[in-house]
N, C-alpha and C positions, 0 to 999 in steps of 0.2 A: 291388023291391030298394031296401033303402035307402041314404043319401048314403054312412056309413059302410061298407056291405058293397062298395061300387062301388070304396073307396080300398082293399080291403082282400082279395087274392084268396088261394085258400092254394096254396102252391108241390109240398109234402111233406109229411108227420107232424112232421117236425122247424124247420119253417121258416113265416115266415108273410112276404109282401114287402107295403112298406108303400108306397101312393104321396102320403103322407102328408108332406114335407115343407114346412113353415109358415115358416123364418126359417133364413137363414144371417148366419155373424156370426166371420167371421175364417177361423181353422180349423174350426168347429162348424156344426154344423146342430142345427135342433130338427124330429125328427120327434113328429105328433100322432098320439092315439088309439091308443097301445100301450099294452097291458095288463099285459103280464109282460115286460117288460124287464127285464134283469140289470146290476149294476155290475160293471164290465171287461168283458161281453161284446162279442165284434166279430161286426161289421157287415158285410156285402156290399152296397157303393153302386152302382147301376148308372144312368150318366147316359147322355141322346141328346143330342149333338155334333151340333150342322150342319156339314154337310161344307162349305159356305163361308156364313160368319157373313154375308154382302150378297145371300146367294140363298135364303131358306126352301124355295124349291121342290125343292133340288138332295139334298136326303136329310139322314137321320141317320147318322152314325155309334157305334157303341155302345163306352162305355169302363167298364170297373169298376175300383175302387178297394174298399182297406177301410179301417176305421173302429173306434170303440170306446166304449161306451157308456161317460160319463163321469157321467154323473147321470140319477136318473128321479125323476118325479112320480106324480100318480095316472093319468095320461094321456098323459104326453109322455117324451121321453127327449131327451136334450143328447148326440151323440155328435160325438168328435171322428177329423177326416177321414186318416187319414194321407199321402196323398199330394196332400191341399191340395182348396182345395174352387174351387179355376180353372173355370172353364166350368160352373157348378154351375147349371143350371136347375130351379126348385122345380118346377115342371109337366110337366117332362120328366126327373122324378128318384126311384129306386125304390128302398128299403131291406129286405136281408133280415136280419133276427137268427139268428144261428147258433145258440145256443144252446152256445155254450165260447168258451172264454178262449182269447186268440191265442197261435198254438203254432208251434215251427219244428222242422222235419225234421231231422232229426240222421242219422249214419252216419259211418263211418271216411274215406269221401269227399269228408269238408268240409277237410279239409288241402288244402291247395294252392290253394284257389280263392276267390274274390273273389263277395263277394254284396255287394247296394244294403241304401238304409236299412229297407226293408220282408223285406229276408231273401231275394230272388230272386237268382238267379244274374246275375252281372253280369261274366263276362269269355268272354260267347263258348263256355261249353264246355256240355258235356250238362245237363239238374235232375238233383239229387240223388236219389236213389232213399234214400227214409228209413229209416233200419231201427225208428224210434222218432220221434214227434212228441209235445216236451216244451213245457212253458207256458212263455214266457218271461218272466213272473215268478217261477219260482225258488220252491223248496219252502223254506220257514226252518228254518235248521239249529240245532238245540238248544244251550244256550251248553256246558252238559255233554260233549256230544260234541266238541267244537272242541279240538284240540291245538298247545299252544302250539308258535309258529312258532320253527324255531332253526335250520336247516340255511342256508349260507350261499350267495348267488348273485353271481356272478362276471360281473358289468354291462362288464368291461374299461374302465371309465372311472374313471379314478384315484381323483376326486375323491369318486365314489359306493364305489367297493369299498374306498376306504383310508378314509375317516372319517363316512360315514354308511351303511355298508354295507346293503344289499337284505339281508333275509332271506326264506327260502320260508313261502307263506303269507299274508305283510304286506300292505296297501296303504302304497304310499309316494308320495304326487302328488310333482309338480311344478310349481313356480309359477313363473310365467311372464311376460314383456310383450310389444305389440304391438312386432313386426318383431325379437324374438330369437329363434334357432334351436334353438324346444323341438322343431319338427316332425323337425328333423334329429338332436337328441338320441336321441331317440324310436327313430327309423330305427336310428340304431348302438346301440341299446339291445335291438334286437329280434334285428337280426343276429347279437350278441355275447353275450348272456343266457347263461347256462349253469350248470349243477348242478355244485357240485366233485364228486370221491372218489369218483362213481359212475358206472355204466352205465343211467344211465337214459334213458327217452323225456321230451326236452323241447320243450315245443311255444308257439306265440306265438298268441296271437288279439288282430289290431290292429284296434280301431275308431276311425274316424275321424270328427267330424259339423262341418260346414258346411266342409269346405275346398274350396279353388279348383281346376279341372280340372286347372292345372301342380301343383298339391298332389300329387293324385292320381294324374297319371303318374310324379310322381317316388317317392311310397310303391310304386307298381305295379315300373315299371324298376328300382327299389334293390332290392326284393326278390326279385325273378327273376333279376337279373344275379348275384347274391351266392348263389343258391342258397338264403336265407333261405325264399323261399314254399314249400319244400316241407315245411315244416314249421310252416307257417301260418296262419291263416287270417285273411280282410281281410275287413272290412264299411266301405263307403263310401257316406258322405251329403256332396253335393257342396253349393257353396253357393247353388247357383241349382237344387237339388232344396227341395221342399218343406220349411221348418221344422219343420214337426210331425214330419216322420219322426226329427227328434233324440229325440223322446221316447221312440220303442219301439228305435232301434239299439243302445246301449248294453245292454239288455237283451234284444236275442238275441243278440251276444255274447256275453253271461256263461252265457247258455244254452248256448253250441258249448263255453265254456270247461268248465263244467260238466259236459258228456256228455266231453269229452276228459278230464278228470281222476278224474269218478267213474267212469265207466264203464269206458273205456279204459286207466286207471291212469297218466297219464301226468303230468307237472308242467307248469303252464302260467300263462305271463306275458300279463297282459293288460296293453295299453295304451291308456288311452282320449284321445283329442286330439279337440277341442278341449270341456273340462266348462263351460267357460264362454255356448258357443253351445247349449247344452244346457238351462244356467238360463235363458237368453233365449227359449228356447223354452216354457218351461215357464210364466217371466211371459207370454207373449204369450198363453198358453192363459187362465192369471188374470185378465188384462185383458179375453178376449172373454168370460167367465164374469160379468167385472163383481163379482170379487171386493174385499174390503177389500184393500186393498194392503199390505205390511208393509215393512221396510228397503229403500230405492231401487226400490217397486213390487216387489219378487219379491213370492211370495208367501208367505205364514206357514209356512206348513208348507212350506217348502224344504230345511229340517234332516234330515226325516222321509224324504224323495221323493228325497234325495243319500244315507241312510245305506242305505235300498230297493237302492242300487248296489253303495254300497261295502261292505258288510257281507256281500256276497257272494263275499270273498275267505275265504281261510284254510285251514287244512287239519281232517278229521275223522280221530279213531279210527278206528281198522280199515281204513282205505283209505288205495290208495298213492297215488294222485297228489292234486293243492295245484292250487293258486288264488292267483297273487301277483296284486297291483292295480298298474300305476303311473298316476291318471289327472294328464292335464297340462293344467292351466288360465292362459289369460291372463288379468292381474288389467287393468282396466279402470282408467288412471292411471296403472300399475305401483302401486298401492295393495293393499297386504297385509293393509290391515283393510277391502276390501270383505267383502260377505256372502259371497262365492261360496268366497274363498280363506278368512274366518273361519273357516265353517260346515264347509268342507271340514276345517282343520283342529285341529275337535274331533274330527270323525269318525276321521280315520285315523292313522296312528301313525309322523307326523312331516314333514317336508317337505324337499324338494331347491328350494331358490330359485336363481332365473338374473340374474346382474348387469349392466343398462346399462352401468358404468362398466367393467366387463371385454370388453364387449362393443365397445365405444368402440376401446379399446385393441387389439382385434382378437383377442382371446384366447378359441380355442374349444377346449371349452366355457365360457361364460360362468358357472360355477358359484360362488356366493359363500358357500364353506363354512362362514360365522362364523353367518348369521342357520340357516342350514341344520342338522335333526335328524334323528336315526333312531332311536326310542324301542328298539328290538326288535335296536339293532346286537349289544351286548355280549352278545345269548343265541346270535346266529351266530358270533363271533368266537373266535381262541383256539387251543390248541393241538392241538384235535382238530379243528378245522374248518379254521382258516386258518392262524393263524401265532402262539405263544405272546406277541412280541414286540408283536403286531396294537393291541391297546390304550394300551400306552404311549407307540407312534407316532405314535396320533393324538391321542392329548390332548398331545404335547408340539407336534405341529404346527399344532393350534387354537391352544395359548399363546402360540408364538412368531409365529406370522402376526399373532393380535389384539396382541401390544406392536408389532410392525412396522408395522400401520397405524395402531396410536396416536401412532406419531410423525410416521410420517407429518402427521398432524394438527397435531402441534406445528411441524414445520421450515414448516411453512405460516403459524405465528405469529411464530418467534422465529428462521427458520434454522437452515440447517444445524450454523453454527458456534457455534452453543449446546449440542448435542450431545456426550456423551460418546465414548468410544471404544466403549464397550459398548453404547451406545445404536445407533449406527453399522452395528453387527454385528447387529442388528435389524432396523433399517429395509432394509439390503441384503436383507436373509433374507428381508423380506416381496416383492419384487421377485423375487429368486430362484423365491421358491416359485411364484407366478403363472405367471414366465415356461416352469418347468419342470415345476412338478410339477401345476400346474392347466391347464396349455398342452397340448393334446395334438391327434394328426392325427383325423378323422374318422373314419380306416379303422384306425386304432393301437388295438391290444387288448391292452392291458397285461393280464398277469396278477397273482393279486397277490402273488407273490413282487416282482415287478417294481415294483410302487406299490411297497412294503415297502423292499426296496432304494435306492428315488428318495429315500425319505423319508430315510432314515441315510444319504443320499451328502448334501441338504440342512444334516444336522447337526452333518456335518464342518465346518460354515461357521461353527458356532456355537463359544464357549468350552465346553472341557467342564462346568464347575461352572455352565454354565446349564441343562444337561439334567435337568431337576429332578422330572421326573414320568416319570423311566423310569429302571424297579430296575438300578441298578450290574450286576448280573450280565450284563443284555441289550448294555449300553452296552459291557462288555471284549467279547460276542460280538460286534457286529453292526458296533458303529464302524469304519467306514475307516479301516485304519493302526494300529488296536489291536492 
């Protein structure tokens, strides 16, 4: 028998195990001597653990992990490890090729419960029994078929439903900084999400990747105490689980979001935290590949590998339930023209930013509505959706904020007492609006009658002949004391 048939036994018809491992190099391994390898195919890695690393004599322990072919040659394949390649001995290390692309079990039974970054169950309760096992990369949906997003979603956060409002369908990130409270935006964002006008099924798929174990009890207990998880589903990659498993979580999420919205008909907000530990995962994989590096080492094709995500939002023809995206990224610096927050925002259609200096001030949520967009507000917004008056509220409340911190700016040069009287009712208005109408409790669910209302009890503050972007007829309806 030769060298090669000795590394090389057959399992099944459909499997061949290799014990062919030549080089490990971060998260990767390079197994030799395969012949028909696939790109994306996964791997079953089956390593032998010594049961105590100072005693050889004292046994094996056996661990499987999987994997996924990430490149091949004439001969070899580059897979990469999911659950890390820790204790990886090349001589005591076996690989089978499955021959399919990695799939997750799907059924009406993934509500409510919590699975890890590789898709398994992670809160203690029974496996899923699958009624269907789907790729989770996600079939591409034809641009023809895709229906433009208009139905309005009701976030209960002022700042979002009154002037960059969520519509069904859209992705809308969040940009983000080290030590502001996007994970807890996130939280009352999942809690409180809702469809107006209708009796539908609305459902949450929160994934989360590299957060801290108190992360993680606090997404778990928020969403159990609140009743939110019964209509949720969690995927958590903790930060002392392996990095690579950021690569495939976010895509079996949109897989449950998926089977929940096509199949099930139902509406479903996805939240992804953190898209940044994500990219870092993604260059780590570059850098063990020994790729050409592109902007601050990601890697080139990062554009392609984030829009692979986000483009799996939206809704189709003929089917009832949608796909909204919100993912939330911490920008590195609070830098808005890194690549991650750039790239993200070509891809999706607009952004919610969160403000240090709001945040200073103690003011949650820290949202700073002026750099903040929603490409897709005005096709939700209105008199059949929300509220006729919906648009000239907000653009007169963009206006007057932006001249209120432009003076701000100025009483910084020249004092207060260089200011007009008009000027005056400005700078106060900008103050106002922060403390009241951007100011809100955590567990506070406006509606948005009620944002709608904040905003024209704000306007009473102002002179009337400054209401300059809202039609006279709204202003005798809506004005305090008209």
């Amino acid at each position: 028998m030769s060298e090669d048939q000795k590394n090389v036994r057959a399992v099944d018809r459909k499997s061949v195990e290799y014990t062919t491992v030549v080089e490990v190099a971060g998260p990767l391994i390079v197994v030799d001597k395969v012949g028909d390898a696939m790109f994306g195919e996964i791997v079953e890695i089956e390593l032998q653990v010594p049961l105590d690393p100072n005693d050889p004599s004292a046994g094996y322990k056996t661990i499987r992990r999987l994997g996924q072919v990430l490149e091949t040659h004439i001969d070899k394949a580059v897979v990469q490890v999911f659950e890390g390649t820790e204790s990886l001995d090349t001589d005591r290390t076996s690989v089978r090729f499955l021959g399919e692309t990695m799939k997750f079990g799907v059924a009406p039974g993934i509500l409510g419960r919590v699975f890890s970054g590789t898709g398994r169950t992670a809160d203690g309760g029974p496996e899923i029994i699958a009624e269907a096992r789907r790729d989770i990369n996600g079939e591409p949906i034809n641009p023809t078929a895709r229906e433009y997003p208009r139905e309005f979603i009701q976030t209960g956060i002022s700042t979002i439903d009154g002037m960059n409002t969520l519509v069904r369908g859209q992705k809308l990130p969040i940009f983000s900084g080290a030590g502001l409270p996007h994970n807890q935006i996130a939280a009352q964002i999942a809690r409180q999400a809702r469809v107006l006008g209708k009796q539908e099924q609305f459902a949450v798929v929160f994934c989360a990747m590299g957060i801290t174990a108190e992360e993680s009890n606090f997404f778990i207990n928020d969403f159990r105490e609140t009743g939110a998880l019964d209509r949720s589903v969690l995927f958590l990659n903790l930060a002392n689980d392996p990095s690579i498993e950021r690569i495939i979580i976010p895509r079996i999420a949109l897989t449950a979001a998926e089977y929940l919205a096509y199949d099930m008909g139902m509406h479903v907000l996805v939240i992804l935290t953190d898209m940044t530990n994500y990219a870092e995962a993604l260059r780590e994989i570059a850098a063990a590949r020994e790729e050409v590096p592109g902007r601050r080492g990601y890697p080139g094709y990062m554009y392609t590998d984030l829009a692979t995500i986000y483009e799996r939002a939206g809704r189709i023809y003929g089917r009832k339930g949608s796909i909204t995206q919100i993912p939330i990224l911490s920008m590195p610096d609070d830098d808005i023209t890194h690549p991650i927050p750039d790239l993200t925002g070509y891809i999706t259609e607009g952004q919610i930013v969160l403000s240090r200096d709001l945040h200073r001030k103690g003011i949650y949520p820290p949202i700073d509505v002026l750099p903040c967009l929603s490409r897709l507000m005005k096709q939700g917004i209105g008199a059949e959706r929300t509220r006729k008056d919906h648009d000239d509220v907000s653009n007169q409340l963009y206006s007057a904020y932006a001249e209120g911190k432009d003076f701000r700016d100025l009483v910084a040069v020249v004092g207060e007492e260089a200011l007009t009287e008009r000027d005056r009712k400005f700078l106060e208005f900008a103050d106002i609006f922060e403390d009241r109408f951007i100011r809100q409790g955590d567990d506070e669910n406006r509606t948005i009658e009620e944002t709608l209302g904040l905003g024209w009890e704000l306007f009473s503050t102002l002179p009337r002949e400054e209401l300059k972007r809202i039609h006279k007829e709204y202003v005798e309806e809506y004005l305090p004391g008209e």
